[in-house]
Rosetta silent file (secondary structure, phi, psi, omega in degrees, C-alpha in Angstrom):
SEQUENCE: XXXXXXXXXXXXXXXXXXXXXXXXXXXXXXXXXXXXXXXXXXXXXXXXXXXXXXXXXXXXXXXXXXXXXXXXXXXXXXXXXXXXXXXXXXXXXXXXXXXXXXXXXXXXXXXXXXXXXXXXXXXXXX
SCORE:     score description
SCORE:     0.000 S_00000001
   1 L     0.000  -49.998  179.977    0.000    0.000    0.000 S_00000001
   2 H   -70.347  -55.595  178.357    2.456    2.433    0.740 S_00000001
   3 H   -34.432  -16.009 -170.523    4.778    1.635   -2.256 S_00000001
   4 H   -78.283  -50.713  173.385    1.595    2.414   -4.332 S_00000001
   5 H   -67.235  -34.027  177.517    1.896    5.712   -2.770 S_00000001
   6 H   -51.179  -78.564  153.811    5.168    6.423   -3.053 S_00000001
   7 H   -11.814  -75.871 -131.631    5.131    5.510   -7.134 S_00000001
   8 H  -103.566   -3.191   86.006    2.496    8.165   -7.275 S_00000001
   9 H   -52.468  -11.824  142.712    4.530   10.682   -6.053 S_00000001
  10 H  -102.096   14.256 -179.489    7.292    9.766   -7.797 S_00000001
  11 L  -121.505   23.796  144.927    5.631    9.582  -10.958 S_00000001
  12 L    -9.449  -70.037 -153.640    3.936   13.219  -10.421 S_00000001
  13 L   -92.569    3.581 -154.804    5.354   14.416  -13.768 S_00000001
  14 L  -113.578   96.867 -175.339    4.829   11.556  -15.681 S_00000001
  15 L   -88.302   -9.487  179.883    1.809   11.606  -17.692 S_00000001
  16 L   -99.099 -174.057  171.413    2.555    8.786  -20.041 S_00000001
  17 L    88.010 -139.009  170.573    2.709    4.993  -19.492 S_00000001
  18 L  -147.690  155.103 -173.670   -0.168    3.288  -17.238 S_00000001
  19 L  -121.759  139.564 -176.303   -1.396    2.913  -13.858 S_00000001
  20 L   -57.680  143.187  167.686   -2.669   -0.077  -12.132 S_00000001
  21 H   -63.675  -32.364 -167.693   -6.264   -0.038  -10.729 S_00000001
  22 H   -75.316  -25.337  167.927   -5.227   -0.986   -6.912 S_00000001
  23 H   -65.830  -40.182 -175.184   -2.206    2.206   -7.467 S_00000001
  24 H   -75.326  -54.034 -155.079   -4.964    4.238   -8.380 S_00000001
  25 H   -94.219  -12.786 -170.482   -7.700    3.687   -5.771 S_00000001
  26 H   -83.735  -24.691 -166.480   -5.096    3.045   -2.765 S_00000001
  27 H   -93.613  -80.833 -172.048   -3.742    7.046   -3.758 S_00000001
  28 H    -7.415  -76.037 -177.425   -7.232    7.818   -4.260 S_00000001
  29 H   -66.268  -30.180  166.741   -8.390    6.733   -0.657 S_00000001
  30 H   -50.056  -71.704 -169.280   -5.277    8.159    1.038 S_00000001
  31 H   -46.093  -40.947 -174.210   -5.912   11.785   -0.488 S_00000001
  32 H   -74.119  -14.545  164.808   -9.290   11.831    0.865 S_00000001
  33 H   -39.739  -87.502 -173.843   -7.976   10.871    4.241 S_00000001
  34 H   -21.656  -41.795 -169.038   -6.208   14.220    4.327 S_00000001
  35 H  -100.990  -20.272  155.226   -9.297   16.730    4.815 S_00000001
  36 H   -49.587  -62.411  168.568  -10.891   14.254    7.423 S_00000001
  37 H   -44.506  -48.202  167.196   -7.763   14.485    9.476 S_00000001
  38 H   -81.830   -3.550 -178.697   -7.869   18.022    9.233 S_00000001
  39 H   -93.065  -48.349  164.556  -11.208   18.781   10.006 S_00000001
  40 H   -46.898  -52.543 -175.083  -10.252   16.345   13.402 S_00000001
  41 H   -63.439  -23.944 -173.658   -7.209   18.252   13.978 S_00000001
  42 H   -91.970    6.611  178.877   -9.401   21.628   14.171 S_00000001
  43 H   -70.855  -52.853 -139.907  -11.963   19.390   15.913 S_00000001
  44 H  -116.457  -30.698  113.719   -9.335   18.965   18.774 S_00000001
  45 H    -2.915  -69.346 -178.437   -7.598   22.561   18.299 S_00000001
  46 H   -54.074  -32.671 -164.041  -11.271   24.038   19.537 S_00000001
  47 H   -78.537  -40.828 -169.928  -11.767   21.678   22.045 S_00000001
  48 H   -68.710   -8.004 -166.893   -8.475   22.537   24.005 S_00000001
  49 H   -64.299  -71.522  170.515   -9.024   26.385   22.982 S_00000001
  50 H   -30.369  -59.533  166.672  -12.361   25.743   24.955 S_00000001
  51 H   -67.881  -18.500 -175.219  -10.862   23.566   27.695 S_00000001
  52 L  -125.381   19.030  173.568   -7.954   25.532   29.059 S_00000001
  53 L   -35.420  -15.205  178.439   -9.134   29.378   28.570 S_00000001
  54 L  -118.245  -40.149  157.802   -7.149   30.098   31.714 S_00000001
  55 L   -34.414   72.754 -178.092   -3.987   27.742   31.321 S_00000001
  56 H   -45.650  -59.945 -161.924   -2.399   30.059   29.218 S_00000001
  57 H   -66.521  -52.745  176.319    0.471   28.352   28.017 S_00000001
  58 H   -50.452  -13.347  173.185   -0.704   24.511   27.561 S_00000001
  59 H   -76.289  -66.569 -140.642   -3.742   26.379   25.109 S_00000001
  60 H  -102.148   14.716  142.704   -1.374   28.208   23.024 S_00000001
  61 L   -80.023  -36.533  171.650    1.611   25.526   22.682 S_00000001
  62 H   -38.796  -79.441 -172.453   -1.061   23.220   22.148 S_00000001
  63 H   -53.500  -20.973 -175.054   -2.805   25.199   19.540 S_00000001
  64 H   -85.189  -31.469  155.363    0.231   26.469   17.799 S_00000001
  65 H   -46.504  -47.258  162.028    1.318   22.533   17.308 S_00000001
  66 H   -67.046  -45.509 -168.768   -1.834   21.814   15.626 S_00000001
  67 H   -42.330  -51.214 -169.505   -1.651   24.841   13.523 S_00000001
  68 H   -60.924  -44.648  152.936    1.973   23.928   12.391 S_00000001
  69 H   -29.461  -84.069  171.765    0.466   20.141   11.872 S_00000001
  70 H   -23.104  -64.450  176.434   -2.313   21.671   10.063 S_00000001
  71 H   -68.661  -28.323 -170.432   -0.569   23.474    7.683 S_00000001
  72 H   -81.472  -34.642 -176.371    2.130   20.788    6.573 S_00000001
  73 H   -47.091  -91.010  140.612   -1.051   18.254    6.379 S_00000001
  74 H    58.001  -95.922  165.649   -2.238   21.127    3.923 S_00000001
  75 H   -64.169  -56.088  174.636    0.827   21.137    1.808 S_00000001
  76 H   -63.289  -31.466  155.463    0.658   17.869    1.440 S_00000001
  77 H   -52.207  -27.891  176.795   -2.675   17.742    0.239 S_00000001
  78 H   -56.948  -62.399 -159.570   -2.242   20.323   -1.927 S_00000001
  79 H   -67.285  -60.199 -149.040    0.748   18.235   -3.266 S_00000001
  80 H   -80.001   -3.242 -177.225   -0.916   14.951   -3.478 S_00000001
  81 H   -81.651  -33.656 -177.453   -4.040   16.298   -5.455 S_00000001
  82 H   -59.957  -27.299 -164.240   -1.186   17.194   -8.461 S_00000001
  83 H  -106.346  -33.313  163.072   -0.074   13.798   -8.534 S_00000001
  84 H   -45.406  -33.808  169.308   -3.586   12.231   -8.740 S_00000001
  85 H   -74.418  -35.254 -165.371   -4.005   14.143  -11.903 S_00000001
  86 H  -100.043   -5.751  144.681   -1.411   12.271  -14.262 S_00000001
  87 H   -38.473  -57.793 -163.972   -2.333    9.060  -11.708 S_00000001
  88 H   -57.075  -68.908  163.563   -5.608    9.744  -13.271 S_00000001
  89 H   -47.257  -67.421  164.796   -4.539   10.294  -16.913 S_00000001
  90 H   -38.373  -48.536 -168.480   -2.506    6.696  -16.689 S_00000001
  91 H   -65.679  -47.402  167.291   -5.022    5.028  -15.039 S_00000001
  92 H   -28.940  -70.370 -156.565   -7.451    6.382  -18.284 S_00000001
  93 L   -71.453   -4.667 -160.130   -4.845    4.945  -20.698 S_00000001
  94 L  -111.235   13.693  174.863   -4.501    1.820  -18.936 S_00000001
  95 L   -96.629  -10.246  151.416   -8.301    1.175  -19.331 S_00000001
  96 L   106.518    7.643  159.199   -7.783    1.546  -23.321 S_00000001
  97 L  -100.613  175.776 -159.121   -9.305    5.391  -23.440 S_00000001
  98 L   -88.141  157.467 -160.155   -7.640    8.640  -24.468 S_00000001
  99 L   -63.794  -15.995 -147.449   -6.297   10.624  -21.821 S_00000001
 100 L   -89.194   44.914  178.143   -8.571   14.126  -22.754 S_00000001
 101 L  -102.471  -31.400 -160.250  -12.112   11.563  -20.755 S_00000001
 102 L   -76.446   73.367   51.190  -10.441   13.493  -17.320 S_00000001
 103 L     9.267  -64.006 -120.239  -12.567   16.389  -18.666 S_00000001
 104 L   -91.120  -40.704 -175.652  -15.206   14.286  -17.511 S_00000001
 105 L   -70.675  -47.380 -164.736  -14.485   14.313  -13.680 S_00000001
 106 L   -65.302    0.928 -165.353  -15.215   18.245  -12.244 S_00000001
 107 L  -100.809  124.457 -152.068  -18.530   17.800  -13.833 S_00000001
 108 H   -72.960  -36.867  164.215  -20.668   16.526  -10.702 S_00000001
 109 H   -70.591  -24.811 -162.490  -22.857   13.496  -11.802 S_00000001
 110 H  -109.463   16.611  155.569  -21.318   12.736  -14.681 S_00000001
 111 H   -68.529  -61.189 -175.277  -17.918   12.902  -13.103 S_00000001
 112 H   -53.819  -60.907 -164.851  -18.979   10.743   -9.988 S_00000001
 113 H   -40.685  -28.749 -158.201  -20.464    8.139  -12.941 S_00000001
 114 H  -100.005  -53.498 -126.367  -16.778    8.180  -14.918 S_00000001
 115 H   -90.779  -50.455  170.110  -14.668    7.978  -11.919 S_00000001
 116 H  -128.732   71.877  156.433  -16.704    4.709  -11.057 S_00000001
 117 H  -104.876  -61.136 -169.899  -17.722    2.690  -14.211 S_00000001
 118 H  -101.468    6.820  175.552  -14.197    3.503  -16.158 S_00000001
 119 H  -101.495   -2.427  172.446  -11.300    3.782  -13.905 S_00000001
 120 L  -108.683   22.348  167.574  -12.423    1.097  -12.191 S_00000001
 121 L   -44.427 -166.134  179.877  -12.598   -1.420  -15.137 S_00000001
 122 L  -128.871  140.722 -156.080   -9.688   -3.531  -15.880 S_00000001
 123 L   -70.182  155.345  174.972   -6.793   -2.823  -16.920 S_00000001
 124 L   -69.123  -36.664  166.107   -5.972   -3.934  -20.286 S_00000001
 125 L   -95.384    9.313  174.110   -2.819   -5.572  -19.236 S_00000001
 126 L   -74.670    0.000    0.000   -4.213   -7.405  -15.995 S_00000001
């Protein structure tokens, strides 16, 4: 699982070749991971804001650790949405259609319907 991710950020720039389906959906479910986590860390950032109003310091070393947390989670998310697009575009080609179908995804039903009917066919070379 992790090697899946790892390939997918080290194939970022790399828009040709093909992608596996279990490379694809294992990146997939990780990236969505990210704004759950953060919505938890700012979950748990309120609650101590809330719990310690007079304990100066454990509130704001607390809070400034999640912030710092917060932000590199963030950056990485940021990061990991770029490498899902040419994930995306491989995964296309390795399903036997042309790369210009990821059009298809921002559009919202007929996105959700594309991402699963064709990426999660089978691959042509499985």
């Amino acid at each position: 699982m992790l090697k899946s991710y790892l390939i997918s950020w080290k194939k970022c720039f790399n828009f040709k070749g093909r992608s596996t389906r279990k490379e694809y959906w294992i990146v997939f479910f990780i990236t969505i991971l990210f704004p759950f986590i953060f919505l938890l860390l700012n979950i748990i950032q309120s609650l101590l804001i809330s719990l310690f109003p007079l304990n100066f310091y454990i509130s704001v070393i607390a809070v400034n650790l999640i912030s710092i947390l917060s932000l590199i989670l963030l950056l990485i998310f940021l990061g990991q949405i770029w490498t899902l697009l040419p994930l995306t575009v491989r995964r296309i080609r390795d399903v036997g259609m042309k790369w210009q179908w990821i059009f298809l995804v921002p559009i919202p039903i007929i996105g959700f319907i594309f991402i699963l009917i064709f990426l999660t066919r089978k691959s042509l070379i499985e």
